[in-house]
C-alpha positions in Angstrom: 0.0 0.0 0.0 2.6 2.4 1.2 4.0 1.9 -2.4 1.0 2.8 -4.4 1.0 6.4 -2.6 4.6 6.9 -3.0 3.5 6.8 -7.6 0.6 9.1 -7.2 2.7 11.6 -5.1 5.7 11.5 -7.8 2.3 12.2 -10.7 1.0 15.1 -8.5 4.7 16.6 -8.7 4.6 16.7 -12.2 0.8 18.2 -13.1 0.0 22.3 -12.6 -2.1 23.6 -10.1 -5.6 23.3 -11.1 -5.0 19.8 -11.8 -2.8 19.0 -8.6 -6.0 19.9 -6.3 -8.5 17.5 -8.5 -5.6 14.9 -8.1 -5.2 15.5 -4.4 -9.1 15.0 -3.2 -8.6 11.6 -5.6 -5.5 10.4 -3.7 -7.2 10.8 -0.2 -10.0 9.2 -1.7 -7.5 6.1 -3.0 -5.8 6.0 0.8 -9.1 5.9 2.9 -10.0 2.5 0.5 -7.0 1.5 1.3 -7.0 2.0 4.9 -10.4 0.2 5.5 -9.0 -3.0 3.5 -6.3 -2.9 6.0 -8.9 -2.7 9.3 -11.1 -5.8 7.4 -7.8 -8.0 7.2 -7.1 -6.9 10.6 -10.7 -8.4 11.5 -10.4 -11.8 9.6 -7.7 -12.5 11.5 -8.6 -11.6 14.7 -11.8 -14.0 13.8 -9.6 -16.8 12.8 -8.1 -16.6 16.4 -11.1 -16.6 18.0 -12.2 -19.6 16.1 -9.2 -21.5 17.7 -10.3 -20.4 21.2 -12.2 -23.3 23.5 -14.5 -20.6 24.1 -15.8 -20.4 20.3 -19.4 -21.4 19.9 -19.0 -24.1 17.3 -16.6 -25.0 15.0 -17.6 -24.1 11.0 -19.2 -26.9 9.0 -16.7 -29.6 7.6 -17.9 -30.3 3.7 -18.0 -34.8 3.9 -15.1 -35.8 2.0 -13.6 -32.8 0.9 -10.5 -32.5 3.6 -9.8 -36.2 3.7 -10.5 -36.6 -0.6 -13.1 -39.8 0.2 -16.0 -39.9 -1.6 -18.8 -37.5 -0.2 -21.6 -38.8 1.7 -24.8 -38.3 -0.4 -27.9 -40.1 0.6 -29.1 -41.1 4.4 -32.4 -43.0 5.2 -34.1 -41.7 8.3 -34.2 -44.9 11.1 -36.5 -43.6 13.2 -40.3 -41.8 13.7 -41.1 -38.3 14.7 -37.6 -37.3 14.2 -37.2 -33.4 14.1 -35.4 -31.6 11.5 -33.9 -28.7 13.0 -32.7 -25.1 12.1 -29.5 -25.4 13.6 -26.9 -28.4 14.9 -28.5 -28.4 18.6 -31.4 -29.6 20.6 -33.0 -26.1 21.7 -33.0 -25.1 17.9 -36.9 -24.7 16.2 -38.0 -27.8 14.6 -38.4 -27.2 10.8 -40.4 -30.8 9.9 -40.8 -34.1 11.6 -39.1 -37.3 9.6 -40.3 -40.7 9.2 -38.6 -43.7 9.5 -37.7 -44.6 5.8 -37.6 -41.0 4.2 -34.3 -40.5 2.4 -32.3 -37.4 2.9 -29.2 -36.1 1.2 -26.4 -35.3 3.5 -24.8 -31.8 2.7 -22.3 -31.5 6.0 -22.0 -32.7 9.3 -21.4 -31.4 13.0 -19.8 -33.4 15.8 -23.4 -34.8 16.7 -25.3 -33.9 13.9 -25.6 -34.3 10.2 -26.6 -30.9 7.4 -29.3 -32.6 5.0 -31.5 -31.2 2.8 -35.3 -32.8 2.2 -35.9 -32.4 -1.6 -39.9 -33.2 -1.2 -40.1 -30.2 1.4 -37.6 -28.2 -0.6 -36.4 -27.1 3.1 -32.8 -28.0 4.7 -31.5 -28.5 8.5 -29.7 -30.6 10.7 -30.4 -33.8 12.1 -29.1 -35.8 14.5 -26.5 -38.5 13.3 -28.0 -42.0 15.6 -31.3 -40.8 13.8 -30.0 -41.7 9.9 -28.4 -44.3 8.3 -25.5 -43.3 5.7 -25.6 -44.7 2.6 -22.1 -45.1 1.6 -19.3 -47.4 1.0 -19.7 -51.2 2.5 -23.2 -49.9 3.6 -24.2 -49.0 0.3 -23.3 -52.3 -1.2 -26.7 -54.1 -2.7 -25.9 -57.2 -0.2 -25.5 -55.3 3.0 -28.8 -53.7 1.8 -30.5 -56.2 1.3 -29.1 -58.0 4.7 -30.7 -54.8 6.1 -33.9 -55.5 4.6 -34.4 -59.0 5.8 -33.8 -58.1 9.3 -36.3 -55.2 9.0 -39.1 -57.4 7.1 -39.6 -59.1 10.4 -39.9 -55.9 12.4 -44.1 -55.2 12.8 -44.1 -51.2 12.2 -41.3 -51.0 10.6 -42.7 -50.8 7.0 -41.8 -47.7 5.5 -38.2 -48.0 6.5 -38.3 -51.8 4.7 -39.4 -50.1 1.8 -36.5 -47.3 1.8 -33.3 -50.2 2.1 -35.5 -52.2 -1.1 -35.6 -48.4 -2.8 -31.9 -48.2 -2.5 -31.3 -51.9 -3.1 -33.1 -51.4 -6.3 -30.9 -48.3 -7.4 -27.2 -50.2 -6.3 -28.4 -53.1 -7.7 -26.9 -54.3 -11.3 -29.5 -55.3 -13.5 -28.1 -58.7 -13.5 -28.7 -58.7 -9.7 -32.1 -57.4 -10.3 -33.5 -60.3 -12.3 -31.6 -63.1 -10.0 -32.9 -64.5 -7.0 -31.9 -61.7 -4.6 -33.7 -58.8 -7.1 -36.1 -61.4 -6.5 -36.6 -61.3 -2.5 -36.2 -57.7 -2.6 -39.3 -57.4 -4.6 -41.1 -59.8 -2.4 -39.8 -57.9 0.3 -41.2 -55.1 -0.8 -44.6 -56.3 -1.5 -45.3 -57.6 2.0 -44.2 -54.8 3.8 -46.6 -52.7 1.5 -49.5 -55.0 2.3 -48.8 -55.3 5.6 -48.6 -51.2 5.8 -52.2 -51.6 4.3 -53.6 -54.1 6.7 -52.2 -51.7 9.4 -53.6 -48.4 8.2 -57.2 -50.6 7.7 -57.3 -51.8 11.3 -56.4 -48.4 13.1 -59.5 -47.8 15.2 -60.0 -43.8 15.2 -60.9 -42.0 18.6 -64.4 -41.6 19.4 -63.8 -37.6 20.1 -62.3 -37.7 16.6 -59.0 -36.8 17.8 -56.0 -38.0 16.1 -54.0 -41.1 18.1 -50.4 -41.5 17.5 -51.1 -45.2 15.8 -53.1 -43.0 13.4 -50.2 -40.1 12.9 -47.9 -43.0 12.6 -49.2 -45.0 9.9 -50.3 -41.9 7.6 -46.8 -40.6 7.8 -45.8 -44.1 7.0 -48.1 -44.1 3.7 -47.2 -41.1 2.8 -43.3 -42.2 2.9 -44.1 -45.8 0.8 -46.1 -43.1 -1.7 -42.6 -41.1 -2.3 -41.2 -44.8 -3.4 -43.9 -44.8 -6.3 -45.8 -47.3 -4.3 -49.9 -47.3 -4.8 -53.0 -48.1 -2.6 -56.4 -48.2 -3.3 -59.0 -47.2 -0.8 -62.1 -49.5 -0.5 -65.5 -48.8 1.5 -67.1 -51.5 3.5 -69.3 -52.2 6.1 -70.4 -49.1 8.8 -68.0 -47.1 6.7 -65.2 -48.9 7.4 -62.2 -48.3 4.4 -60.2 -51.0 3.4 -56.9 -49.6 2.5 -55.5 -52.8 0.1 -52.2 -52.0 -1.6 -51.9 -52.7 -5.7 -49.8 -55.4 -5.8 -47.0 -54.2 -8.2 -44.2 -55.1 -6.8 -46.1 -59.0 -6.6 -46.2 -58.9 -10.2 -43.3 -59.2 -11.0 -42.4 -61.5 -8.4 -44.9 -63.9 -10.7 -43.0 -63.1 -13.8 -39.7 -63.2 -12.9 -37.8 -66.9 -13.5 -35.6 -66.7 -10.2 -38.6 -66.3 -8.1 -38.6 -69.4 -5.7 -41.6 -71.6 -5.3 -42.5 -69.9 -2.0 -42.1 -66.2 -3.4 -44.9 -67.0 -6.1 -47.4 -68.2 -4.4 -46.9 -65.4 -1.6 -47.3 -63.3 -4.9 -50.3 -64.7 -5.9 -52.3 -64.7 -2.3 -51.6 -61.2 -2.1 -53.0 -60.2 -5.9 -55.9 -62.4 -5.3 -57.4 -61.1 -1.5 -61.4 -61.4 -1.7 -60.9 -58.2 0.6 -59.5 -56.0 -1.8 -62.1 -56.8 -4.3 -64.3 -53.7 -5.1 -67.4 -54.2 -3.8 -69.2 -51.6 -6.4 -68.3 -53.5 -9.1 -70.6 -55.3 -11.7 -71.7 -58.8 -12.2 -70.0 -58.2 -15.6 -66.6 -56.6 -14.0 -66.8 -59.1 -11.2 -66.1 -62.4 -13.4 -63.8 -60.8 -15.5 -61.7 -60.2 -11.8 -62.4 -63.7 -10.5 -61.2 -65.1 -13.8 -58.2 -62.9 -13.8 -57.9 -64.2 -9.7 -58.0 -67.8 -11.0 -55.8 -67.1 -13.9 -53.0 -65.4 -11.9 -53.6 -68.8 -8.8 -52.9 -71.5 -11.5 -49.3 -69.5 -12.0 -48.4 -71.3 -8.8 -47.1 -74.5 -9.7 -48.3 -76.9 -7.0 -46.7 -79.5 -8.5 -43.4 -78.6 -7.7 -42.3 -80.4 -4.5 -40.1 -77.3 -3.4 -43.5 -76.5 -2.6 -44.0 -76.3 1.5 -47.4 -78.4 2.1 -48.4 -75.4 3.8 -48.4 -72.7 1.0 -49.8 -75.5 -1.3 -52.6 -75.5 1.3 -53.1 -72.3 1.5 -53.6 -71.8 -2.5 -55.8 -74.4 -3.1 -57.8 -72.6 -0.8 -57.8 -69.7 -2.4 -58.6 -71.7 -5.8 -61.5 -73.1 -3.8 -63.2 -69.2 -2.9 -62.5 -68.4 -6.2 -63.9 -70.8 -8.0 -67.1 -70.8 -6.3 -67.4 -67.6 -6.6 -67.2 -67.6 -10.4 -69.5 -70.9 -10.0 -72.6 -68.2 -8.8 -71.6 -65.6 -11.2 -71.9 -68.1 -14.4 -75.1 -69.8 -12.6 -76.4 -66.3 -12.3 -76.0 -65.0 -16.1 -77.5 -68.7 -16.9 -80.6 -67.5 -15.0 -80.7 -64.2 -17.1 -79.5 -65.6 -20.3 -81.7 -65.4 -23.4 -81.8 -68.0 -25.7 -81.5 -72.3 -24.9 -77.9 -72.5 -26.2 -76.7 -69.8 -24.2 -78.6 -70.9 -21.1 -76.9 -74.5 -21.4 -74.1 -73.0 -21.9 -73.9 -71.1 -18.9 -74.7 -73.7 -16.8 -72.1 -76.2 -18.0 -69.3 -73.7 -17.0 -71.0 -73.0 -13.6 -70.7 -76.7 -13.0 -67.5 -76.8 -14.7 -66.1 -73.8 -11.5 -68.2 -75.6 -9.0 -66.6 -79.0 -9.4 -63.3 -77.4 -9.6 -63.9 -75.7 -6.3 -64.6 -78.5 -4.5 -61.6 -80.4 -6.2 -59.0 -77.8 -5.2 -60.7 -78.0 -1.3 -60.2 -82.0 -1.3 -56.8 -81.8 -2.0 -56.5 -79.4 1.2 -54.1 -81.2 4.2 -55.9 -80.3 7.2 -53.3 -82.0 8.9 -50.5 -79.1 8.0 -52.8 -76.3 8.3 -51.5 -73.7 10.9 -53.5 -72.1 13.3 -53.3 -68.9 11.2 -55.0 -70.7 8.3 -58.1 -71.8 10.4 -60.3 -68.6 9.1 -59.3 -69.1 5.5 -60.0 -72.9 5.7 -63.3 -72.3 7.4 -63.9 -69.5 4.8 -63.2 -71.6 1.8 -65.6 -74.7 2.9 -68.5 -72.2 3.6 -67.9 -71.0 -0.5 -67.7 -74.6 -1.5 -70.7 -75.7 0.4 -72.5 -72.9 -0.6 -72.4 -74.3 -4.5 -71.3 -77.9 -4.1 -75.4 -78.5 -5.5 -74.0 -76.3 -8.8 -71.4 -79.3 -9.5 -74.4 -82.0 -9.8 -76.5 -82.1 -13.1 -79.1 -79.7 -12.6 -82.4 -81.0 -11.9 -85.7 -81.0 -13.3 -87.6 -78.0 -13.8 -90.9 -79.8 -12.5 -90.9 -82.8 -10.2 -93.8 -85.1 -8.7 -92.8 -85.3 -5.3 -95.9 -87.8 -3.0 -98.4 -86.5 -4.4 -97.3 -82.8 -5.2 -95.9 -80.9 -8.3 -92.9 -78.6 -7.5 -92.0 -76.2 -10.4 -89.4 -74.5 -10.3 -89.0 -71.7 -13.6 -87.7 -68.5 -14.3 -89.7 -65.2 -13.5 -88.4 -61.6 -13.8 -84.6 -61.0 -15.1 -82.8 -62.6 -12.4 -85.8 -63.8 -10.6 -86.9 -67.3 -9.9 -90.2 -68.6 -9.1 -90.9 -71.5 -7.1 -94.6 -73.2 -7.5 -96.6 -76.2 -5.6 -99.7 -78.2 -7.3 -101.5 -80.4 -6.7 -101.0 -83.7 -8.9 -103.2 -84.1 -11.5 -104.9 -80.4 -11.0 -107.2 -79.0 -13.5 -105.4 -76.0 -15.9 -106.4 -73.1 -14.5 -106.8 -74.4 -11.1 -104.9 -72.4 -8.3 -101.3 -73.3 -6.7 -101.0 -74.9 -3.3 -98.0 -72.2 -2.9 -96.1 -69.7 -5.2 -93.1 -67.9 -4.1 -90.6 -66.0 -6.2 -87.4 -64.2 -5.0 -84.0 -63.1 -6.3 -81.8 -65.9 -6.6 -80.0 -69.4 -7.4 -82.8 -72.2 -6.9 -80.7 -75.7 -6.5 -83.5 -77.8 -8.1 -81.2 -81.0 -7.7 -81.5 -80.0 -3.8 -85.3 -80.9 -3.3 -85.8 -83.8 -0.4 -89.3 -84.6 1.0 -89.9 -86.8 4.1 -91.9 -89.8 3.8 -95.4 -88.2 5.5 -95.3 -85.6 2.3 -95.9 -82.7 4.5 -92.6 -80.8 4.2 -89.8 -80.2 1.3 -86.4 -79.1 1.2 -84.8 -77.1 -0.9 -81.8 -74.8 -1.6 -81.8 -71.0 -2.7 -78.1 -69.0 -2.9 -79.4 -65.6 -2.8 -75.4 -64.1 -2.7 -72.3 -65.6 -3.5 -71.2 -67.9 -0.7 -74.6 -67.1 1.2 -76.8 -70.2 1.3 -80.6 -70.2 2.5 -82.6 -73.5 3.3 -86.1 -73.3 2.2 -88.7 -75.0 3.8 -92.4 -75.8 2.3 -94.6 -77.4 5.0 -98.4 -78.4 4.9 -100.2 -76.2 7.7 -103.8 -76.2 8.6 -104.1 -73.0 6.9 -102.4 -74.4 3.9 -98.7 -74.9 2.5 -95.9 -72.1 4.1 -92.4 -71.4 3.1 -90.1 -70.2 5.6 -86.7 -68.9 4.8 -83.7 -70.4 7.1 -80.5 -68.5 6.9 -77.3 -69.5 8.1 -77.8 -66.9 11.2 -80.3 -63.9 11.7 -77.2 -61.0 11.0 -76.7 -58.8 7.6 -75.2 -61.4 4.9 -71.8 -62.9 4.7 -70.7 -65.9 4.7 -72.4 -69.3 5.4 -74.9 -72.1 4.4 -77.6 -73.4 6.3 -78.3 -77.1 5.0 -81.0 -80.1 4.9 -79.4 -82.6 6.6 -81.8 -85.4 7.1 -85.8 -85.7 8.0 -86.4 -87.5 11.7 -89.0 -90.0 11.3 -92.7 -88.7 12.4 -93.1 -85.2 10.5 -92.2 -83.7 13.3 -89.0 -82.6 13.0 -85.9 -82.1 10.7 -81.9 -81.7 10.9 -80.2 -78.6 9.9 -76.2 -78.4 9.7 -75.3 -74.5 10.1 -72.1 -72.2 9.4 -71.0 -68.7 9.0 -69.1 -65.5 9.3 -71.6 -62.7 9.5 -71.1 -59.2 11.1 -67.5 -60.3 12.6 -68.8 -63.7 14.4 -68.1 -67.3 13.0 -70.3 -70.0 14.1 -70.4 -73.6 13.4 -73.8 -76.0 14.9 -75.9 -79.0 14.1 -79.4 -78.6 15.2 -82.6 -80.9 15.6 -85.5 -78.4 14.4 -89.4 -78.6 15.2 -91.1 -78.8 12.1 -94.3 -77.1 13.5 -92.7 -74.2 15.3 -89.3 -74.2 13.3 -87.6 -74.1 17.0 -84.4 -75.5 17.7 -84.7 -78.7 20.0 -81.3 -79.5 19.9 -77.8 -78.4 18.8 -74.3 -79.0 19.3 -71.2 -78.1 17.6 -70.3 -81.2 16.9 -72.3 -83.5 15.4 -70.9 -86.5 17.1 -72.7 -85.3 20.1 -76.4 -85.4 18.9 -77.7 -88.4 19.2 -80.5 -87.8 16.1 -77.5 -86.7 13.7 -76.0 -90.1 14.4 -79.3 -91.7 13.7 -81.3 -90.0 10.9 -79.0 -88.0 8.9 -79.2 -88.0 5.6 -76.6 -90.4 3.0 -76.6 -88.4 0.6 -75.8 -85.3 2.7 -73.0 -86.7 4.8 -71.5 -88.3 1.7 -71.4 -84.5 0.1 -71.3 -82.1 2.4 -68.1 -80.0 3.1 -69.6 -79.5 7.0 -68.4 -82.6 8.4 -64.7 -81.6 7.3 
């Protein structure tokens, strides 16, 4: 500096007056600049030494991997919930957001104690404490420690949405020749359990009855929201009392099913998941509805059951799934057949409904109760009460009008979908009136009829719903022939059958077998019924212990019926 004023003096020398006064006022200008650079220097290094002091605040923000030349840390996944991100490196510092466990974070800097990241979905940065995140770099980066990761946190209930963040970043170390092996494999199963099991846990979180928020509730939508930044899908489904089912879309199960290295296990896990009853929508057409439990039974015979890799217990569990589904597609074909135009058609129809029901209760005989868990129990019972419901589908259909002791039972088609049932006398003038005429909405099992030896009562079968069964009973009263309606249980429709089981000799009274799954309760019983007052005498849930069962029932029944399984 002292330099530079020593030229402009030696110019100033050399000038005239009027010019030397114009230079002047610019020199003085030149040496106060010059001054104040001097007194900022003076200030940087006076900070620089109070940066070495143990008295300093906190030391400035080291830049990952720039000082030591290793490659920078980029990417963290957040380990646990509720974790704040904060304006500055320490605990009293305003929270900017709360993290989920699973969101992924790129790491700008760290502090002693805390890592800088920044949060590209909330375009906002901060600190975070380092035991909350997991650093994705070198060995812990690697697709197999990743996906050692994952198989530990697969078996971790509420753990979901960081699962799906370690199969994310599996997916984007992996090679692609990694991808489609067996690993690429279990990370996509992986991945598609956790989501469903995220599902099944946002469906069952019971809200308060004040309408306050709980912190299952906070926990699981942060959750969802975190599995929705992975690309991840869920469809929202309303059911009974306004209940949602939250069911997720089964993408990642896909291709699980299409890939070559998936093992035995993986597919049929795959397939149970795409093919949930539960996640069907219940708004959908009759139309819509078979062209789903087609695709359902399409995507089940994927699963080679063959293939003694197999375990006996995920063959068990298919073929039970085969069963539902096959019955269900058994009542939608019977149903079309009712509302069919035309006799080919109508034949038609009916030869695939027997076609489904037969291989319903094909795929339920080859069932091993013997290696069914205790978890299975419900979808065993629930596939036997499908079965059952339609097992009369699988016989040839009987005929429209039948001479039964002395009475004519007709049984022909009414309004679209409608079904009349009629009672005559035999040999009754044209014209003359019918003992009984009843029509309703629904399957009428012709081949079901059964009347007891004093001719005053028939049975017969009536499937109003898929897997819902009704007994029908016609009995001679003083005032005439009645038909009562027995359902499987007095509740809102779900699943069951109630089923003729055998006539006890006298006219007095009849056997009834009973089961079903209606508004949350299952229920299996064997009851002796009054004929007169349609009271139960009897009953007992197993039919080993009632004496008239043991005595009266019916051949044909217990050589049919899926009840005494």
């Amino acid at each position: 500096m002292k330099a530079g004023i020593n030229v402009v003096m030696n110019v100033l020398m050399n000038v005239k007056e009027p010019v030397k006064e114009i230079a002047m006022c610019r020199m003085k200008l030149v040496m106060a600049a010059a001054i104040a650079a001097v007194a900022v220097q003076l200030l940087c290094v006076h900070a620089a030494e109070a940066a070495t002091d143990d008295t300093a605040p906190k030391p400035p923000i080291k830049r990952a991997g720039v000082a030591d030349g290793a490659a920078p840390v980029r990417t963290a996944l957040v380990v646990q919930d509720n974790v704040a991100l904060r304006a500055a490196a320490k605990e009293g510092s305003p929270a900017q957001a709360q993290l989920w466990r699973g969101e992924a974070l790129e790491i700008r800097g760290e502090r002693p104690d805390h890592f800088q990241v920044y949060d590209y979905r909330r375009e906002r940065g901060g600190f975070v404490r380092k035991a909350a995140l997991l650093p994705l770099a070198g060995p812990a980066a690697q697709p197999q420690a990743l996906l050692a990761a994952l198989r530990v946190v697969r078996q971790q209930p509420g753990a979901e949405s960081l699962g799906l963040g370690l199969a994310a970043a599996y997916v984007q170390a992996a090679s692609a020749e990694q991808i489609n092996g067996a690993d690429g494999a279990e990370a996509l199963d992986a991945m598609g359990t956790l989501a469903e099991r995220l599902a099944d846990r946002a469906s069952r979180v019971q809200p308060k009855a004040d309408g306050s928020t709980t912190a299952a509730e906070t926990q699981v939508a942060a959750q969802l929201d975190v599995a929705a930044r992975y690309g991840l899908r869920f469809r929202s489904l309303e059911r009974e009392a306004g209940a949602m089912q939250l069911c997720y879309d089964g993408e990642a199960f896909r291709r699980v099913l299409a890939m070559p290295a998936s093992t035995p296990e993986q597919k049929a896990r795959a397939a149970l998941a795409l093919t949930r009853v539960d996640c069907l929508d219940p708004a959908a057409t009759p139309a819509r509805r078979e062209q789903m439990d087609q695709w359902r039974a399409d995507v089940l015979d994927k699963v080679d059951l063959r293939d003694p890799a197999l375990a006996t217990h995920w063959r068990n569990r298919v073929l039970m799934r085969q069963s539902g589904v096959w019955s269900s597609l058994a009542f939608i074909r019977a149903r079309r057949a009712g509302a069919g135009e035309g006799e080919t058609t109508v034949s038609l129809q009916v030869d695939a409904s027997s076609a489904a029901s037969r291989r319903a209760l094909e795929a339920f005989a080859r069932i091993v109760p013997a290696e069914l868990s205790e978890d299975d129990q419900r979808d065993y019972n629930d596939a036997a009460m499908r079965g059952n419901a339609m097992r009369w589908a699988a016989l040839p259909t009987g005929p429209s009008t039948q001479t039964l002791a002395g009475v004519t039972l007709t049984v022909l088609p009414g309004q679209p979908g409608e079904t009349c049932l009629t009672l005559a006398t035999n040999g009754a003038k044209e014209g003359s009136p019918a003992l009984l005429r009843h029509c309703a909405w629904g399957l009428v099992m012709t081949a079901s009829a059964r009347i007891n030896r004093e001719g005053n009562a028939i049975a017969i079968a009536s499937v109003p719903a898929d897997g819902w069964r009704e007994l029908w009973l016609l009995r001679r009263t003083a005032q005439g022939w009645r038909m009562t309606v027995l359902p499987p249980v007095a509740a809102q429709p779900g699943l069951g059958y109630a089923e003729f089981a055998g006539w006890v000799p006298g006219g007095k009274e009849f056997l009834v077998a009973r089961e079903s799954r209606a508004e949350g309760r299952y229920k299996r019983s064997y009851e002796q019924v009054d004929l007169d007052t349609l009271e139960t005498r009897r009953q007992a849930g197993d039919v080993a212990m009632l004496g008239a069962f043991q005595r009266w029932q019916a051949a044909d029944w217990k050589g049919a019926t899926l009840s005494l399984r």
